[in-house]
C-alpha positions as CSV (number, residue, x, y, z in Angstrom):
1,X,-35.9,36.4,-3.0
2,X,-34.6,36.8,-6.7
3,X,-37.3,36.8,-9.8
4,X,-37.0,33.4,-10.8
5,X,-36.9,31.5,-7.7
6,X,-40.3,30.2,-8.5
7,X,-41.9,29.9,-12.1
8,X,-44.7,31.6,-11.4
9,X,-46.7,30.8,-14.3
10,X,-47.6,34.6,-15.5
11,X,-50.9,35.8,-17.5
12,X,-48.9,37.7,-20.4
13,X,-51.7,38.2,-22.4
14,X,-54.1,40.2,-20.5
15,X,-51.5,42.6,-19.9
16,X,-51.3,42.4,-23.9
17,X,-54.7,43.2,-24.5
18,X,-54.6,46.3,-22.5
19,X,-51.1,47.4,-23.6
20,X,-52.6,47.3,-27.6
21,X,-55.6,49.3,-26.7
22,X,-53.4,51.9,-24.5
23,X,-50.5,51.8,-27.3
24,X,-54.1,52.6,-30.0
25,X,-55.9,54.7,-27.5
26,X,-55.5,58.1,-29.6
27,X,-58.0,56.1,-32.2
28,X,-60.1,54.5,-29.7
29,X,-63.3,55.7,-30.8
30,X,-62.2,54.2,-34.4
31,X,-61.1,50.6,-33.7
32,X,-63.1,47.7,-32.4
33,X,-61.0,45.5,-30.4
34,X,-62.3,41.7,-30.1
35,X,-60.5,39.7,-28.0
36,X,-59.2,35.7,-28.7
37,X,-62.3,35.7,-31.2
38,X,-63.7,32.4,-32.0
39,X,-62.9,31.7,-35.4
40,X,-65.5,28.6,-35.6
41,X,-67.9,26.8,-32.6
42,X,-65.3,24.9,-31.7
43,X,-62.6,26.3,-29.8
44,X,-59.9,27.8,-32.2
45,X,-59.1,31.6,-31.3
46,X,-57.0,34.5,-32.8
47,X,-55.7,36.9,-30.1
48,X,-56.9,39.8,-31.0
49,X,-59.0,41.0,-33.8
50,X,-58.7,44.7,-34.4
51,X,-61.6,46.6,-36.9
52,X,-60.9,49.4,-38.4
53,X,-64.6,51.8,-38.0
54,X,-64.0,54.3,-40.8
55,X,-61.5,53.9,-43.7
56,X,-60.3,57.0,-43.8
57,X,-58.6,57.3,-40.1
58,X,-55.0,57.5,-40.1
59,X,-54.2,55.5,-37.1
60,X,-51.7,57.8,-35.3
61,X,-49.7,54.9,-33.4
62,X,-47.1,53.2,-35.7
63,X,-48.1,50.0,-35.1
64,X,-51.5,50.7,-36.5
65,X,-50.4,52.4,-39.7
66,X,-50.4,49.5,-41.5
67,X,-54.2,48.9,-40.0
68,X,-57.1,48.1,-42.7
69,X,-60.7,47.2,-41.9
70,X,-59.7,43.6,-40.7
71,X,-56.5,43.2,-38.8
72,X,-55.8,40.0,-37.0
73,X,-53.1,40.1,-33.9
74,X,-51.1,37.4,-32.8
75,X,-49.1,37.5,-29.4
76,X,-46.0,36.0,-28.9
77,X,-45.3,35.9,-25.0
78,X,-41.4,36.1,-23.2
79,X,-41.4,32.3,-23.2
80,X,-43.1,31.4,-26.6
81,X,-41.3,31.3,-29.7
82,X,-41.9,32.5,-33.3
83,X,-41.2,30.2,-36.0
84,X,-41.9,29.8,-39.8
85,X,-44.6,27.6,-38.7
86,X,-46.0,29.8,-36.2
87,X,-46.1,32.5,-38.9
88,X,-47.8,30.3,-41.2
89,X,-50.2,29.1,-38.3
90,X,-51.1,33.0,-38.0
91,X,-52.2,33.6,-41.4
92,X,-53.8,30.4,-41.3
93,X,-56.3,32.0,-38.9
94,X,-56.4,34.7,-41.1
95,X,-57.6,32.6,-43.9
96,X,-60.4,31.0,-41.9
97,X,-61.3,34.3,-40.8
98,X,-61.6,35.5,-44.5
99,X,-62.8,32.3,-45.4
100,X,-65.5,31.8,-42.5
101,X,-67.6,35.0,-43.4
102,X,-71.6,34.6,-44.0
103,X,-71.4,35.9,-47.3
104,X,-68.7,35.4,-50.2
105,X,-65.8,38.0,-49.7
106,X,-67.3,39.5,-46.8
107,X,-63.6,40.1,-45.7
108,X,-61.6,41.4,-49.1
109,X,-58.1,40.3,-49.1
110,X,-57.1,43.5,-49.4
111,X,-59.2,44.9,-46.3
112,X,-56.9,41.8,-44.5
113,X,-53.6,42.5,-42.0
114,X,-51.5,40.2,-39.8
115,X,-49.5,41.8,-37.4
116,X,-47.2,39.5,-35.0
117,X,-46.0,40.4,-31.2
118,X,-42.6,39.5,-29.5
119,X,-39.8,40.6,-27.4
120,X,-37.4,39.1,-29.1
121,X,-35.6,39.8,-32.5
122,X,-37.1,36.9,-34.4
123,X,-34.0,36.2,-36.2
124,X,-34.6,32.8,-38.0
125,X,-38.0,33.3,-38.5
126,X,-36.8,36.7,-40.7
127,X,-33.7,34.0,-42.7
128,X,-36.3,31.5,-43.2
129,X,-38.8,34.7,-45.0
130,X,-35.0,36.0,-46.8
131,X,-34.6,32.3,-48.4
132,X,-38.0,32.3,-49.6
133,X,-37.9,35.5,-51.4
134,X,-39.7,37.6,-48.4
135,X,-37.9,40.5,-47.4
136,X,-38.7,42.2,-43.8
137,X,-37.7,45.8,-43.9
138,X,-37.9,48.3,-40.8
139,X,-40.0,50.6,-41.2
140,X,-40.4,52.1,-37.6
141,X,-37.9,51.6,-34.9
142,X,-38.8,47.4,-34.2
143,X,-41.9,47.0,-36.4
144,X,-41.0,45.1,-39.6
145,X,-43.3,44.8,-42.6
146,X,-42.4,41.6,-44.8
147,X,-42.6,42.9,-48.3
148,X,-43.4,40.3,-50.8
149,X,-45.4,38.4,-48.7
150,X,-48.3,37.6,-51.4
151,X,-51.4,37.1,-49.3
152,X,-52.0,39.7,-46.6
153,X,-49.9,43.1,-45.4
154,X,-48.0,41.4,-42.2
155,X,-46.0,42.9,-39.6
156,X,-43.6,41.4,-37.5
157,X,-43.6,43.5,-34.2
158,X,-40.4,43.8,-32.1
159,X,-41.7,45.1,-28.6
160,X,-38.0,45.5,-27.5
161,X,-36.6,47.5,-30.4
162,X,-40.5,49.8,-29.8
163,X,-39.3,53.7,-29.3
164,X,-39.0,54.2,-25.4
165,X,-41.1,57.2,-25.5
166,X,-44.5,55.8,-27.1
167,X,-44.6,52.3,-26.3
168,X,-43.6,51.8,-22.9
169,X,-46.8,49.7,-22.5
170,X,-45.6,47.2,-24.6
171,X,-42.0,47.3,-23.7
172,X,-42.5,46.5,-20.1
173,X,-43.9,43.4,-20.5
174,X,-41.1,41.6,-20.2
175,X,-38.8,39.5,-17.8
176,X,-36.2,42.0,-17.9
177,X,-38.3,45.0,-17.9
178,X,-36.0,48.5,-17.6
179,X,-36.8,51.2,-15.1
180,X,-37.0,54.0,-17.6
181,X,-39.6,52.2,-19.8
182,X,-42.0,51.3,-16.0
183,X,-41.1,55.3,-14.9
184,X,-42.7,56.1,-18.2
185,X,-45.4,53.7,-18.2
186,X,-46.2,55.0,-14.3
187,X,-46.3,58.8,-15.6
188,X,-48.6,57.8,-18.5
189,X,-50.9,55.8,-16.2
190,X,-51.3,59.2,-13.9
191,X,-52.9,60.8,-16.5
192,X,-55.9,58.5,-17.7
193,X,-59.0,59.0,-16.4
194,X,-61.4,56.2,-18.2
195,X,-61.9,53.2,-16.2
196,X,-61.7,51.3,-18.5
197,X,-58.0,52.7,-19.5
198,X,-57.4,52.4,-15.7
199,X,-58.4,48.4,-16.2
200,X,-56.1,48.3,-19.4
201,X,-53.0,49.6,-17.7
202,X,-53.7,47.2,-14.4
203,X,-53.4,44.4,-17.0
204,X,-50.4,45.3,-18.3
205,X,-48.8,46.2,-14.3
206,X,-50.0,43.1,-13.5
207,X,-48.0,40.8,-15.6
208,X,-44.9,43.0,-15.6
209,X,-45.2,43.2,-11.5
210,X,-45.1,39.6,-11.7
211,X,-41.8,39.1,-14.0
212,X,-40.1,41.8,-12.2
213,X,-41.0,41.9,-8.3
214,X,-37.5,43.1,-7.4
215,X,-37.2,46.1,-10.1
216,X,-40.8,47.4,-9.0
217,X,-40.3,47.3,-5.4
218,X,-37.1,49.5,-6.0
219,X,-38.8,52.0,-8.0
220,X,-41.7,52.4,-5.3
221,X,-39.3,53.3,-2.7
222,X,-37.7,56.2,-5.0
223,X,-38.3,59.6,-3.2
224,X,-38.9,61.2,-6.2
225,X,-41.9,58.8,-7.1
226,X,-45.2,60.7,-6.3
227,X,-47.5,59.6,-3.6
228,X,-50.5,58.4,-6.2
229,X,-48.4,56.4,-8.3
230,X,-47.2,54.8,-5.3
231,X,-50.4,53.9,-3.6
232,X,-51.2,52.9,-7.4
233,X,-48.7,49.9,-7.6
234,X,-49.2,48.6,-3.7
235,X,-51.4,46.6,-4.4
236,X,-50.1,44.8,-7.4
237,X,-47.4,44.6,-6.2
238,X,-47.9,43.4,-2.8
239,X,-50.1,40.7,-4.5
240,X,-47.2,39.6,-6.5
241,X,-44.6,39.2,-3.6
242,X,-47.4,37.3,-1.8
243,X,-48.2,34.8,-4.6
244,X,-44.7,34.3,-4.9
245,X,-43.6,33.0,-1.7
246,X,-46.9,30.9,-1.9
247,X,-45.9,29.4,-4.9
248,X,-41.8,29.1,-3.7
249,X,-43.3,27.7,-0.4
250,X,-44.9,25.0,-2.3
251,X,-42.2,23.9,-4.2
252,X,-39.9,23.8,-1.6
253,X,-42.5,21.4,0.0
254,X,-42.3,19.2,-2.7
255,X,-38.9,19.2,-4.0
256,X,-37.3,18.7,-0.5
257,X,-40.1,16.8,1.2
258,X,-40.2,19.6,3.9
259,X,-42.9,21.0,5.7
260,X,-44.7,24.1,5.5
261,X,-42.9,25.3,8.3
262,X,-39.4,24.3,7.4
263,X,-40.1,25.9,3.6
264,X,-40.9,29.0,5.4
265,X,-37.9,29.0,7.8
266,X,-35.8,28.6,4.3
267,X,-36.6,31.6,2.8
268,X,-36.8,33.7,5.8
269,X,-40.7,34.7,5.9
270,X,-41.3,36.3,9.0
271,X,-42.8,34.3,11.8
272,X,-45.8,36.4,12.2
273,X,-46.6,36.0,8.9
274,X,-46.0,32.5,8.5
275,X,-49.9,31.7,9.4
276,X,-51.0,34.3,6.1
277,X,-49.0,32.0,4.0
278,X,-49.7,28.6,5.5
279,X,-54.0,28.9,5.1
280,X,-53.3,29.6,1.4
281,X,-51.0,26.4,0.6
C-alpha cells in the first residue's frame, strides 16, 4: 500500500516539540520550553515558547543562536503554508505576549525573538519581506534572519535546507523523509539515555513513521541495522501500518459503498487478520 493511499491525518507537532528540544538538548539545563502557551484565558496559543535561564549561554545549536530571554516559536507543518499574513499573525502573538505581562515591560523588546518552522523554501513569503524593504539573509545552511525587520530579531527556519549532520530531527519530519537523515536520527536516538529524550525522539518517529510507512519498513529490514534500533521502531511502526489500513478500510467503505469485508479483499489484508481490523472500524 503506497504512502498516500489514505490521508491519514498526522500529529506533526508533537513530533515538533520533541525534535526542538533534541535539536537544543546540548543547553537543556538553560532553556525552558513551554509548550502552545496560552497567551490570554481564552484559547489563543503560540507553539512554543522557549526561555532563555541565564543571559550569558551561548546556545550551541544554530537555530538557537539568535535565542534571547523570550523567544516565541511558530510551526509550520508539510501541509500548512507560510504567508505574509501568517508571518504577521506570528509576531502578533509576540506582541500580546509582550504586551500581556503583569507589570509594564516585563518582556523588553529587545529580550523578544520570533523564529518560524517549515519544510519548504518559503519563497513568496521572502519577495513579499524584499518589496517591503526586509531582506532575509542566510546565515546557517536553511536558517534565515530578516534583517530590517524593526520590531523583533526573526528567523525564518528552513528544516529542509538544516545541515544533515545536526538536524536530522527536524529534517525527517517530513512526507518525503530521506534515508540518510532517519539512519542518522536512529544512531542518535541509540545514544540517549533520559526518558524524557527517549519520549522526545518517539514524538518525532511517530509522526515521520506515519508520512513514510514504506521508507521505514525498508530501513528496518537493512542487515546492517542493529538489533536495538530495530526492536526500537517495531512498534511505531507497526502502529502506523495498522492505523493505516484502518483508516484505507474505512474509506473504501464509504467511497464505494462496500463492506468491510470487500474493502479488506481490495487491498489484500490477510484473511486471518481481517477480524483485528474489522473490531476497530
Amino acid at each position: 500500500m503506497g504512502d498516500n493511499l489514505e490521508k491519514t491525518e498526522i500529529q506533526w507537532h508533537p513530533g515538533f516539540y520533541g525534535a526542538a528540544e533534541l535539536e537544543l538538548i546540548s543547553n537543556r539545563e538553560e532553556l525552558e520550553f513551554q509548550r502552545e502557551y496560552n497567551l490570554s484565558k481564552k484559547p489563543l496559543q503560540m507553539d512554543l515558547l522557549i526561555i532563555k535561564k541565564l543571559a550569558d549561554v551561548q546556545i550551541e545549536n544554530e537555530i538557537g543562536r539568535i535565542f534571547k530571554k523570550y523567544n516565541v516559536v511558530e510551526y509550520k507543518s508539510p501541509e500548512d503554508s507560510l504567508t505574509i499574513d501568517d508571518y504577521y499573525k506570528t509576531m502578533g502573538y509576540a506582541c500580546l505576549y509582550k504586551g500581556l505581562g503583569e507589570k509594564v515591560n516585563q518582556v523588553p523588546e529587545e529580550e523578544l525573538t520570533v523564529s518560524i518552522f517549515r519544510e519548504a523554501y518559503p519563497r513568496e513569503l521572502f519577495e513579499a519581506f524584499r518589496k517591503s524593504g526586509r531582506t532575509p539573509e542566510e546565515r546557517f545552511p536553511g536558517i534565515y534572519y530578516i534583517l530590517g525587520n524593526g520590531l523583533f530579531d526573526t528567523q525564518i527556519v528552513v528544516t529542509g535546507q538544516l545541515s544533515r549532520k545536526t538536524h536530522s530531527s527536524l529534517r525527517i519530519l517530513s512526507r518525503n523523509a530521506e534515508a540518510e537523515d532517519v539512519r542518522a536520527f536512529l544512531a542518535g536516538v541509540e545514544r540517549l539515555t533520559r526518558p524524557g529524550d527517549r519520549h522526545n525522539a518517539d514524538a518525532v518517529l511517530q509522526a515521520s513513521i506515519f508520512a513514510n510507512k514504506s521508507l521505514y519498513n525498508r530501513i528496518r529490514r537493512e542487515s546492517g541495522m542493529c538489533e536495538a534500533l530495530r526492536e526500537l521502531m517495531k512498534d511505531e511502526i507497526d502502529a502506523a501500518v495498522e492505523e493505516g489500513m484502518v483508516s484505507a478500510v474505512r474509506n473504501l467503505m464509504d467511497s464505494m459503498k462496500w463492506t468491510a469485508e470487500q474493502a479488506m479483499e481490495a487491498i489484500k489484508i490477510p484473511a486471518e487478520e481481517r477480524g483485528k481490523y474489522a473490531s476497530r472500524l
